[in-house]
N, C-alpha and C positions, 0 to 999 in steps of 0.2 A: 626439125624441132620435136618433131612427137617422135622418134625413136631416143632423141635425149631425155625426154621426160620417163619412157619406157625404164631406159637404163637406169635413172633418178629412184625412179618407183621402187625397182628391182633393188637397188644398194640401198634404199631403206627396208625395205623388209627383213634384208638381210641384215642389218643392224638392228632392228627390234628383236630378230630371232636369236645373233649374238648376244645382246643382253638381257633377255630373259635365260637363256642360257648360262652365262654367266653370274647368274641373280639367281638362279639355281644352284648352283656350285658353290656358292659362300653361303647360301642360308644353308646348302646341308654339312657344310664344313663349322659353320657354326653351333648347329644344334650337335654336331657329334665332340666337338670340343666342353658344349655345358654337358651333356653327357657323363663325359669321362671325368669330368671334376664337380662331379657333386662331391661333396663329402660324405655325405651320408651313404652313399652306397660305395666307395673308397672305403669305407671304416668297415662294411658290414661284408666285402669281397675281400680285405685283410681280417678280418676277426676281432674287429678294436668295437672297445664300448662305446656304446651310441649311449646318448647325455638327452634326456625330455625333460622341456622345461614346462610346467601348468604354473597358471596364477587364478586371481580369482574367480575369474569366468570359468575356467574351469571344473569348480565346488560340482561335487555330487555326479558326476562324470566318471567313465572304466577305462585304465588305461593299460596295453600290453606289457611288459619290458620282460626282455631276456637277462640269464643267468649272466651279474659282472655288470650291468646298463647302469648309469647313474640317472636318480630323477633327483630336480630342481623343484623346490615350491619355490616360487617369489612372491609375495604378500605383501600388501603395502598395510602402513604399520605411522604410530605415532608415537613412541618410548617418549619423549619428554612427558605427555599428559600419564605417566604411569602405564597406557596402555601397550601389552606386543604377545604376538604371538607364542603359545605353550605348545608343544607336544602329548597332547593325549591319549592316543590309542596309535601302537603301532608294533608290529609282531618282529624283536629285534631277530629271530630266526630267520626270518624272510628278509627281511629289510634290515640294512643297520643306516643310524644317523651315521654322516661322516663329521665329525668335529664341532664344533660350535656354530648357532645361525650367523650370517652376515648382514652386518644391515649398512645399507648404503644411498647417498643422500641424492638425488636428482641435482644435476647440476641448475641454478641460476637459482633453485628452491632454498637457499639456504636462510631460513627464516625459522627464528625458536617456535615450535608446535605443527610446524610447518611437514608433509609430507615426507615419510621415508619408507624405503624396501627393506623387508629381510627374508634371506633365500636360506631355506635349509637342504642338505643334500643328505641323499639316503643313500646305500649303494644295494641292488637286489643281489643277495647271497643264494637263494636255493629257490626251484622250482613250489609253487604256494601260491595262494590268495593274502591279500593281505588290506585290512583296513586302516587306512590311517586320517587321523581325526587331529585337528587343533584346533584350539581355542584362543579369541582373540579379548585378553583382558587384563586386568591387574592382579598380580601375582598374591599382592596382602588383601586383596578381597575374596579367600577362600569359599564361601558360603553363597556367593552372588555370581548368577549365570552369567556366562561370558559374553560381552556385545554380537560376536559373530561365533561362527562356527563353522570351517571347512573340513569338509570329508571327501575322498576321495577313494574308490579301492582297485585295487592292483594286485593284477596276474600275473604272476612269474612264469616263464617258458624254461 
């Protein structure tokens, strides 16, 4: 009886040691699989533009982006009360707007006055500092300072 329990002992050890072994081998087959499909480093080992996206948390914050990067503001925004986001300050040499902002509604939100986003995209044209300022207010109220005001400035590589 005590050399079968010997043997017992033995063929467990060896099975703890098997699957921690093999509990090694899939966590490093796993981490090397997130690895290789990040996108972000996919895009920046082929030469593709990397896309930053800042919203409001990010006001008054420096961000990098290389020559060809698209930056994202998202801004949350209420256009039925008159009020949404202007473009104030922005050096179109360094940066250019791409096309018109987008404004888009949170799903289940759909209620008049109710929460919306709008996301403007810039694309970085040429190595620069560049400031870029908007104002959140109503367009026929010229003379009256804007509710909010996001700033943010950005270096081109």
């Amino acid at each position: 009886v005590v050399v079968a329990q010997g043997k017992g002992g033995t063929n467990m050890a060896f099975l703890k040691k098997s699957m921690c072994f093999f509990c090694v081998i899939a966590l490093t087959i796993l981490m090397a699989k997130c690895a290789l499909s990040n996108p972000q480093r996919e895009q920046a080992m082929q030469g593709r533009v990397n896309t930053l996206m800042v919203t409001e948390k990010d006001n008054g914050n420096r961000f990098e982006l290389n020559k060809g990067d698209d930056l994202l503001i998202k801004l949350e925004c209420n256009p039925s009360t008159g009020y949404t986001w202007y473009i104030m300050k922005n050096d179109g040499a360094v940066m250019e707007a791409q096309g018109e902002p987008v404004y888009e509604t949170p799903e289940r939100k759909l209620i008049v006055g109710g929460v919306e986003y709008v996301t403007f995209r810039f694309k970085a044209l040429t190595s620069g500092t560049n400031v870029l300022e908007l104002h959140y207010k109503r367009g026929w109220e010229k003379e009256k300072a804007p509710l909010k005001t996001f700033v943010i400035n950005v270096t081109i590589k």
